[in-house]
C-alpha positions in Angstrom: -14.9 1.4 22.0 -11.7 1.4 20.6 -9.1 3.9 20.2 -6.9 5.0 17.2 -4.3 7.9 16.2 -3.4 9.6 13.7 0.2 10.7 14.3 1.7 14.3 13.2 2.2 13.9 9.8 1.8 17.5 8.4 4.1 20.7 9.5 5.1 24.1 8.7 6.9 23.6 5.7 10.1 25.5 6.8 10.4 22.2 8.9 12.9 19.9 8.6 11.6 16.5 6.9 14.2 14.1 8.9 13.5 16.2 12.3 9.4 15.5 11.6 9.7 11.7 10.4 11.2 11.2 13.9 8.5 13.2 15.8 5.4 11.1 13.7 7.7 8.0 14.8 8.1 9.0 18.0 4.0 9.8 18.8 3.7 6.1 16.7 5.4 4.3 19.1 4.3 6.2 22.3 0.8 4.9 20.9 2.2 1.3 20.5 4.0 1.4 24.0 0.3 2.5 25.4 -1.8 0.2 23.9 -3.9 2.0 21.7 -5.7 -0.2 19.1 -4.6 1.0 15.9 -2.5 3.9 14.2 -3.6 6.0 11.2 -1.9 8.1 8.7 -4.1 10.5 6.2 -2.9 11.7 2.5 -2.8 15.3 1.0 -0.9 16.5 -2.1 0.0 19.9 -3.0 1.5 21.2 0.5 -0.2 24.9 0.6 2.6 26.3 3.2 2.1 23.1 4.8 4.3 19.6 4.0 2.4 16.5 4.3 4.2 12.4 4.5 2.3 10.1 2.5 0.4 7.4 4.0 2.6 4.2 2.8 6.0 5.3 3.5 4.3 5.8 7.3 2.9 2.1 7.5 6.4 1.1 6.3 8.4 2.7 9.2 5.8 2.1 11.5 5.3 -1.8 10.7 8.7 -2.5 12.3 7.4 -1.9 15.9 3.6 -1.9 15.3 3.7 -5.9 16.5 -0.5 -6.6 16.7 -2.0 -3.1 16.5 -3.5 -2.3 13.8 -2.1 -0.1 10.6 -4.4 2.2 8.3 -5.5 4.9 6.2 -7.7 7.4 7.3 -8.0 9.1 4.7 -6.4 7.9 1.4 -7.6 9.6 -1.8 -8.7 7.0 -4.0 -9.6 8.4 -7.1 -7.0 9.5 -7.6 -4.6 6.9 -8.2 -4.7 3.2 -10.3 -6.6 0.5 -8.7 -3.3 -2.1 -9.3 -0.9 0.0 -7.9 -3.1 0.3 -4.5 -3.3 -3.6 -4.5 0.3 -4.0 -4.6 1.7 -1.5 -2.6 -1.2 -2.1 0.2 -0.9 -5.5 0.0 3.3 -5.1 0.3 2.2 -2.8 3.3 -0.1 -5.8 5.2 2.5 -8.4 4.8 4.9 -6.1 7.5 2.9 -6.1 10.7 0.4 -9.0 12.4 -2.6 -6.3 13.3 -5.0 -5.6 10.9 -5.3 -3.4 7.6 -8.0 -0.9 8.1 -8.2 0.7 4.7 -10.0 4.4 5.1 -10.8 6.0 1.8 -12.6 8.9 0.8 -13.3 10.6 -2.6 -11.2 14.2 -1.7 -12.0 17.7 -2.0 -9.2 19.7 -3.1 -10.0 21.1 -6.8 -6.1 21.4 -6.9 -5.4 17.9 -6.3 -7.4 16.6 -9.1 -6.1 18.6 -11.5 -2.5 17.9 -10.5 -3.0 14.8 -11.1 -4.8 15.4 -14.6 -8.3 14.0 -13.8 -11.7 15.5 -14.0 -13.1 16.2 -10.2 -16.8 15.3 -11.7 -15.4 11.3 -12.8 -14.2 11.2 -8.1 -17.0 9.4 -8.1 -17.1 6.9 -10.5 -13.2 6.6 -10.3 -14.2 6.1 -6.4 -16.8 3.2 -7.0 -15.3 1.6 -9.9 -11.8 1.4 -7.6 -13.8 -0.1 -4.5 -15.5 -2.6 -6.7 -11.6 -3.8 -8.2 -10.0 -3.4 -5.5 -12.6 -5.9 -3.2 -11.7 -8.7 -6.2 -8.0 -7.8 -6.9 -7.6 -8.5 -2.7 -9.7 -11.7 -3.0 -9.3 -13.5 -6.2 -7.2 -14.6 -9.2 -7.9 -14.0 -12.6 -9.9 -11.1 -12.5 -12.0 -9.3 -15.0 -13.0 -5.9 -14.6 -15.3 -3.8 -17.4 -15.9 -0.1 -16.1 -15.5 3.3 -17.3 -12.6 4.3 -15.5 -10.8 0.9 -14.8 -10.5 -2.0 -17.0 -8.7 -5.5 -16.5 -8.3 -8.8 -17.8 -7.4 -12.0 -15.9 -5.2 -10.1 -13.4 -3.8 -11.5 -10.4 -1.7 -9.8 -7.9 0.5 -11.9 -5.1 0.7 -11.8 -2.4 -3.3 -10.8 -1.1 -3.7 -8.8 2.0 -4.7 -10.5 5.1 -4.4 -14.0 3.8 -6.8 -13.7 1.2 -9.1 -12.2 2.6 -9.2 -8.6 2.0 -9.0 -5.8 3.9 -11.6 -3.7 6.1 -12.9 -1.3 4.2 -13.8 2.3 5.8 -15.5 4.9 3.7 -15.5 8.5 4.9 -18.0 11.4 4.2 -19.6 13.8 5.6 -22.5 14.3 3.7 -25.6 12.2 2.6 -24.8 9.8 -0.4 -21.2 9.9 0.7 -22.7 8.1 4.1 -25.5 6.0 2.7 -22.3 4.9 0.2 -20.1 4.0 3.3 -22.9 1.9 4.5 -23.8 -0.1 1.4 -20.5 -0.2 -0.2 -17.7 -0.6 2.9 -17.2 -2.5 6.5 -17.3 1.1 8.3 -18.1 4.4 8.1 -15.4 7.5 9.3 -16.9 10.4 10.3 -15.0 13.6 9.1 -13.2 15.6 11.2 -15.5 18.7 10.5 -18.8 16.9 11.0 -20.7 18.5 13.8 -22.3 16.5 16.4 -25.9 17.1 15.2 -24.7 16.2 12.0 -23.0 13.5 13.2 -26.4 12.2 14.5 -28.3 12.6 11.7 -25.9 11.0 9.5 -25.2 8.2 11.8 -28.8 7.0 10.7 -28.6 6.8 7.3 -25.3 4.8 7.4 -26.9 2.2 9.9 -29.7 2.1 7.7 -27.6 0.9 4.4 -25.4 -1.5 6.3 -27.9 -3.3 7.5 -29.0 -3.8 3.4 -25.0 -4.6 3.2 -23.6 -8.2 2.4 -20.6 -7.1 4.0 -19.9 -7.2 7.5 -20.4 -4.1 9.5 -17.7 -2.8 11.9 -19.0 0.1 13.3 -18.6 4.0 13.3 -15.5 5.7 13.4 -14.5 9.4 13.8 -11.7 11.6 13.2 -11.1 14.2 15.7 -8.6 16.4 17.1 -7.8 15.8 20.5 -5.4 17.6 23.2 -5.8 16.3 26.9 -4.1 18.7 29.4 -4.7 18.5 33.6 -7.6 21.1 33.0 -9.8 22.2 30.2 -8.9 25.8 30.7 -5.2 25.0 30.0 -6.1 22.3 26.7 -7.9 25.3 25.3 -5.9 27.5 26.0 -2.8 25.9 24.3 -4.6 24.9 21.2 -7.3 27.4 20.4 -4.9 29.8 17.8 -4.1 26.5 16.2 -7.4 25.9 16.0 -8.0 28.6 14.0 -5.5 27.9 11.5 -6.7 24.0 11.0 -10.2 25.8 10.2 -8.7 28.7 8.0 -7.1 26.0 5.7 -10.7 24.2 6.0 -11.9 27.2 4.2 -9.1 28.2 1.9 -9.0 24.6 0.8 -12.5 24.6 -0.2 -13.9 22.6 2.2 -17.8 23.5 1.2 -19.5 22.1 4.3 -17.0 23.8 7.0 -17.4 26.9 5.3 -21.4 26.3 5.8 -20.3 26.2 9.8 -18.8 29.7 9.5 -19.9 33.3 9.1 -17.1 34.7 11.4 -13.9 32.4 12.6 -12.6 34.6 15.0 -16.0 34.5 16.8 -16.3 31.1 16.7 -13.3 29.2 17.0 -14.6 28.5 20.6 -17.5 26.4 19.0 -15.2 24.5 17.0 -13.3 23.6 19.5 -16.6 22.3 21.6 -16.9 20.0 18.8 -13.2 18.4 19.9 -11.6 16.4 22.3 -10.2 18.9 24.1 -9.9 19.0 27.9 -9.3 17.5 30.8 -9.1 13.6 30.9 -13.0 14.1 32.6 -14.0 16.7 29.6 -12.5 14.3 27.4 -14.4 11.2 28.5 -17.8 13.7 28.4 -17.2 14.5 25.0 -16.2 11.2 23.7 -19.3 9.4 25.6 -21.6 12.2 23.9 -20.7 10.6 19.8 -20.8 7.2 21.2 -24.0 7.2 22.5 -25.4 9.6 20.3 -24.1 8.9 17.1 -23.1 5.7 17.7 -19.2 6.1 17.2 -17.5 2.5 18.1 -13.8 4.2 17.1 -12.0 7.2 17.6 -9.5 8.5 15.8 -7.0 11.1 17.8 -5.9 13.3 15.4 -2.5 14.9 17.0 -1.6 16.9 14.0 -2.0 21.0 15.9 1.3 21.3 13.6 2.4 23.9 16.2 2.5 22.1 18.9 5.7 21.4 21.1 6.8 17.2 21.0 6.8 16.9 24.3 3.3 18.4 24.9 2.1 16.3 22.2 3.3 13.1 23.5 2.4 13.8 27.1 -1.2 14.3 25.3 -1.1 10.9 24.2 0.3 9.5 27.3 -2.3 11.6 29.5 -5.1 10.3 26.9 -4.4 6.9 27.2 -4.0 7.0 31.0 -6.4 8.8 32.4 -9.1 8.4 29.2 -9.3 5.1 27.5 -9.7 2.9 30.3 -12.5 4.9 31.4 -14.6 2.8 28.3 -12.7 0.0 28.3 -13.8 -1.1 32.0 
């Protein structure tokens, strides 16, 4: 397996900006320094109470010190921006660092997004294909010539190309059935959502393997975002984290996010059955939990997601420390 993180980017927004940049680049390079394989930001507009960094301003800072490990996106909101400005600025991003660009996208959820933005929720979809479809040839080739509904080019070349030439790796998230069959057929990987259940997980784990083996592109596994806290016993990790819990999944919720609020009939009641669904413990809970998607539903990657917004620095770092210590070797030996 190998092991990513996604770095606190999102806080109370009477926080100070400067103070958080440094915390997000602080837990960035605590992964670097511990040799996790990758680092991952996520992208949200519209703050709700809560302020949110956007993904490329991250990679930036973070390409500086990143040296080999890898840089992505998990997840970025592609319909809702212009297929040449991704290719630039991405391919900008990829020419900073020598790891790899793991490019996570996802169509979005947030009704309020979309129409900040001025663009119809019901064209996510085709503006989410269409952009794949450009984007794979604006990465990979001159001259290109693109004919759809939502995007159209003529002989457009951008320089430089990510990755030499060759592209990026592509990882589609969703969490429900043509979402997944689309990661499969359309990307290099498949991220499972942070609110997917473990049953779901499984289910869904099929039909992906199913369409990337129908894929001509290369398949690199299952990945999964997930919150994670690793404390000296599981009493004490869910103890510090289970009111913060309960705030992730009441913005789930108020957000609109339709399948959590399938999940729920009563939070208060069941914010201990969310958090069974996490990686929350102690480093041998942890490596239970983690083993439990990767043999079940087959997940290759996880993603840490240290983002409790309420959590202390130093707990959250120690989490990372602890987590790569006492958790990752465990499935790298």
């Amino acid at each position: 397996m190998e092991f990513g993180l996604i770095p606190n980017w999102s806080w109370p927004a009477t926080g100070s900006p400067l103070e958080q940049m440094e915390r997000s680049v602080e837990q960035a390079r605590a992964a670097v320094e511990s040799d996790y394989d990758a680092i991952w930001f996520g992208q949200h507009y519209i703050s709700e109470g809560n302020n949110h960094f956007q993904p490329l301003p991250l990679l930036s800072r973070v390409a500086g010190f990143a040296n080999e490990t890898d840089l992505g996106t998990s997840i970025f909101l592609l319909p809702l921006h212009n297929p040449i400005a991704v290719a630039e600025n991405f391919a900008t991003a990829d020419a900073l660092f020598e790891g790899d660009l793991k490019f996570g996208v996802a169509l979005g959820y947030k009704p309020a997004e979309f129409d900040a933005f001025g663009i119809d929720i019901d064209d996510r979809t085709g503006r989410f294909v269409e952009g794949i479809k450009l984007l794979r040839k604006l990465w990979t080739e001159d001259d290109v010539t693109f004919s759809g509904r939502h995007f159209s080019v003529e002989n457009v070349t951008i320089d430089p190309k990510p990755n030499d030439g060759n592209g990026v790796s592509w990882w589609l998230g969703g969490n429900g059935d043509k979402s997944t069959e689309r990661a499969g057929r359309m990307g290099n990987g498949w991220i499972i959502s942070a609110r997917t259940t473990y049953d779901e997980a499984v289910r869904l784990s099929s039909i992906y393997r199913e369409a990337a083996e129908r894929s001509p592109y290369p398949d690199e596994g299952i990945a999964m975002n997930r919150e994670v806290y690793v404390a000296e016993t599981t009493d004490e990790a869910i103890e510090t984290v289970m009111p913060m819990m309960r705030d992730r999944a009441a913005q789930w919720l108020d957000r609109g996010a339709q399948d959590t609020a399938e999940q729920i009939d009563d939070l208060d009641e069941q914010v201990h059955e969310l958090l069974a669904e996490r990686i929350v413990g102690s480093p041998e809970e942890c490596i239970d939990r983690i083993a439990r998607f990767h043999e079940g539903a087959g997940v290759d990657h996880l993603i840490a997601m240290y983002n409790w917004r309420r959590l202390s620095q130093d707990k959250t770092v120690a989490s990372i420390e602890r987590f790569a210590d006492e958790v990752i070797p465990y499935f790298r030996e």
